[in-house]
C-alpha positions as CSV (number, residue, x, y, z in Angstrom):
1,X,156.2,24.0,148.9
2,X,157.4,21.3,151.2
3,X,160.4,18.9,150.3
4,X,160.3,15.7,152.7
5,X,162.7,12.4,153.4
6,X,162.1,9.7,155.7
7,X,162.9,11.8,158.8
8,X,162.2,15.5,157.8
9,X,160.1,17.8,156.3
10,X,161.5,21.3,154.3
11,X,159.3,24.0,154.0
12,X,159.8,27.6,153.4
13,X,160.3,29.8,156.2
14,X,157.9,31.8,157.9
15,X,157.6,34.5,161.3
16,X,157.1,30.7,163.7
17,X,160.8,30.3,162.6
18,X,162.3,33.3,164.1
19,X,163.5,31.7,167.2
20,X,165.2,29.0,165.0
21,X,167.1,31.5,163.1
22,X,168.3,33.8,165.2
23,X,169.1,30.6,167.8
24,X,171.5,29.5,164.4
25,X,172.6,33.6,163.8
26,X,174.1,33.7,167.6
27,X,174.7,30.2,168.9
28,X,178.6,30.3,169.1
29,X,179.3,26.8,167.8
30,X,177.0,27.3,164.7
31,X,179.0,30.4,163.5
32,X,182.3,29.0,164.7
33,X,183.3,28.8,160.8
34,X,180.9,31.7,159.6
35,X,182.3,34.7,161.0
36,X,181.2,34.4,164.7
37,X,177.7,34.8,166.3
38,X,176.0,37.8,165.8
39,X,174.7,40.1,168.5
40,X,170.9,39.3,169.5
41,X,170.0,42.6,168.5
42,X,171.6,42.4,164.6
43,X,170.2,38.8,164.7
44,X,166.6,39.9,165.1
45,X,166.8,42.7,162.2
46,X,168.4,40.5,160.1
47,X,165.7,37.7,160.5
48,X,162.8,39.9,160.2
49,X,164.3,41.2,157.0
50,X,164.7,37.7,155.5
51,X,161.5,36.2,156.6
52,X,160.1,39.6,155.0
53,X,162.2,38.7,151.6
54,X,160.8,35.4,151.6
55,X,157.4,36.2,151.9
56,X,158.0,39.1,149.0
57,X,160.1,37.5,146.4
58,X,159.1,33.8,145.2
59,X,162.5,33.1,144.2
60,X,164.2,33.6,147.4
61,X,161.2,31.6,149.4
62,X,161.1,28.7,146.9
63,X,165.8,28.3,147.7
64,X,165.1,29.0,151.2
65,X,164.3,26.0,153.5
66,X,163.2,25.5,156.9
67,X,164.1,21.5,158.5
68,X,161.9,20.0,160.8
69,X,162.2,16.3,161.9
70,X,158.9,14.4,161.3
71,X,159.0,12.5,164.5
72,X,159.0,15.8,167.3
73,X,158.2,18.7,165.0
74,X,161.2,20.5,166.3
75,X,162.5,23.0,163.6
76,X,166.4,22.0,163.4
77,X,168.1,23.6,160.7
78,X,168.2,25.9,157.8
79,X,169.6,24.9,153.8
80,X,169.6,27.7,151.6
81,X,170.1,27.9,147.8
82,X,171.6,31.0,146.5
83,X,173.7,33.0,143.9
84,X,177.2,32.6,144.7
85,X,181.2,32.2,143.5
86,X,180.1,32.4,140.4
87,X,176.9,29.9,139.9
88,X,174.0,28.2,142.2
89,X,175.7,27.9,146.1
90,X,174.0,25.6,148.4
91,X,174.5,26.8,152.3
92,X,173.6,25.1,155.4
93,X,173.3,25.3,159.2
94,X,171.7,23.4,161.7
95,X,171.3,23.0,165.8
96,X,174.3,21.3,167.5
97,X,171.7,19.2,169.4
98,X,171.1,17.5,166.0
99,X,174.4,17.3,165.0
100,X,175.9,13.8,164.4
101,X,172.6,12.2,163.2
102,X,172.7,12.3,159.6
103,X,169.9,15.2,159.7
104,X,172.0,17.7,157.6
105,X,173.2,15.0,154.8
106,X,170.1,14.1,154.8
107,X,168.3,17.8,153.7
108,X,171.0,18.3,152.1
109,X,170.9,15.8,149.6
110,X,167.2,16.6,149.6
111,X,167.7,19.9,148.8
112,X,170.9,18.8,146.0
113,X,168.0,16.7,144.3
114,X,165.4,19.4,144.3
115,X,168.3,21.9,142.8
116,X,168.7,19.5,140.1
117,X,165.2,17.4,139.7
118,X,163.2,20.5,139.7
119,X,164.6,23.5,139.6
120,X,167.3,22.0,136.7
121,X,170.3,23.1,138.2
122,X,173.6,21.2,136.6
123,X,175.9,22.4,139.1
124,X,175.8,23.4,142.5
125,X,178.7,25.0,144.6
126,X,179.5,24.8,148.1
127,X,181.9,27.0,150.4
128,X,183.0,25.5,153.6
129,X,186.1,26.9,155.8
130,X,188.9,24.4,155.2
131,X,189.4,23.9,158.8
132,X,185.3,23.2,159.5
133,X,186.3,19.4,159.1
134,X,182.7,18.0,159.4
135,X,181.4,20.3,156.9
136,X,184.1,19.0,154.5
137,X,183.5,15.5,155.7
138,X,179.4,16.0,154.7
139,X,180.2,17.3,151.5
140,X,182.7,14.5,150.5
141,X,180.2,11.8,151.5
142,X,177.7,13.2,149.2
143,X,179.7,12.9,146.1
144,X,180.9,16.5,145.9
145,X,184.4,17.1,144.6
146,X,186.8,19.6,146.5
147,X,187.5,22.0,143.4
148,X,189.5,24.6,144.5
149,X,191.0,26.5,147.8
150,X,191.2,30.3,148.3
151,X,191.3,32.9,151.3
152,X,188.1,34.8,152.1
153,X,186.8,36.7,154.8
154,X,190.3,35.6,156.5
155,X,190.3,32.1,156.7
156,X,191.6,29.4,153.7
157,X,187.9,27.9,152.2
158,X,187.6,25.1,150.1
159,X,185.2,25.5,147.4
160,X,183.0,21.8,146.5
161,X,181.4,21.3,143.2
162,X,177.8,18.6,142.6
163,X,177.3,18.2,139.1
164,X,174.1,16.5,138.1
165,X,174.1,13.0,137.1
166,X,173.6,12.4,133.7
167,X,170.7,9.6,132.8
168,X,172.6,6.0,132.3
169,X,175.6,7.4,133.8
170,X,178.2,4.8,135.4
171,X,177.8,4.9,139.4
């Protein structure tokens, strides 16, 4: 299945994508709020065993997307829907060289409306480290709510909540 915007396509992940995902798994200022890169060596067992879950279980390929822009093909991020805090979690990460464009509200919103559309999701959580302001900052400008803050993994995160809009509901 493909999800697609104006600028980017969102397909499910396959063995082309490994040098995407482990570039996201050990690029220091992608895992700056995610616990730190991760050795090349982990990186690579740990993609080969996704990409191998994804082919195997049609749930996990059908929450797992790949981002590509339309206009240069190049594969530029990751959003991921999972089982999380207690409901549906939507994760994201993307290149730093396409930071700053609007690619990841973009998919993300893509992905929000897919989660709620299609697969009928009501609510959808998000966990970001309080201090990763321009994940915070995304979040907000897509309409989700800061709900709660706790400490995990040793830093304070905020948990955000996306509820989906009821039909005829006031903007």
């Amino acid at each position: 299945m493909t999800l697609k915007t104006r600028r980017l396509a969102l397909r499910g992940v396959c063995h082309d994508d490994k040098e995407l995902l482990v570039a996201l798994r050990t690029d220091p200022h992608v895992r700056k709020y995610l616990g730190g890169p991760t050795t090349l060596a982990d990186a690579n067992a740990m993609v080969e065993a996704n990409i191998a879950l994804a082919q195997a279980n049609i749930e996990y390929s059908r929450w797992l997307f790949v981002v590509t822009r339309l206009d240069n093909l190049e594969s530029i991020g990751l959003v991921l829907l999972h089982h999380g805090h207690g409901g549906t979690e939507i994760s994201y990460q993307f290149r730093p060289s396409s930071w700053s464009q609007g690619f990841a509200a973009e998919a993300v919103r893509c992905v929000m409306d897919y989660a709620f559309d299609s697969e009928r999701i009501q609510e959808l959580l998000a966990v970001t480290q309080t201090a990763n302001e321009r994940s915070c900052r995304l979040l907000q400008r897509l309409g989700w709510t800061a709900a709660e803050q706790f400490v995990e993994f040793g830093a304070q995160q905020t948990l955000y909540r996306a509820r989906q809009r009821q039909p005829g509901a006031d903007d």
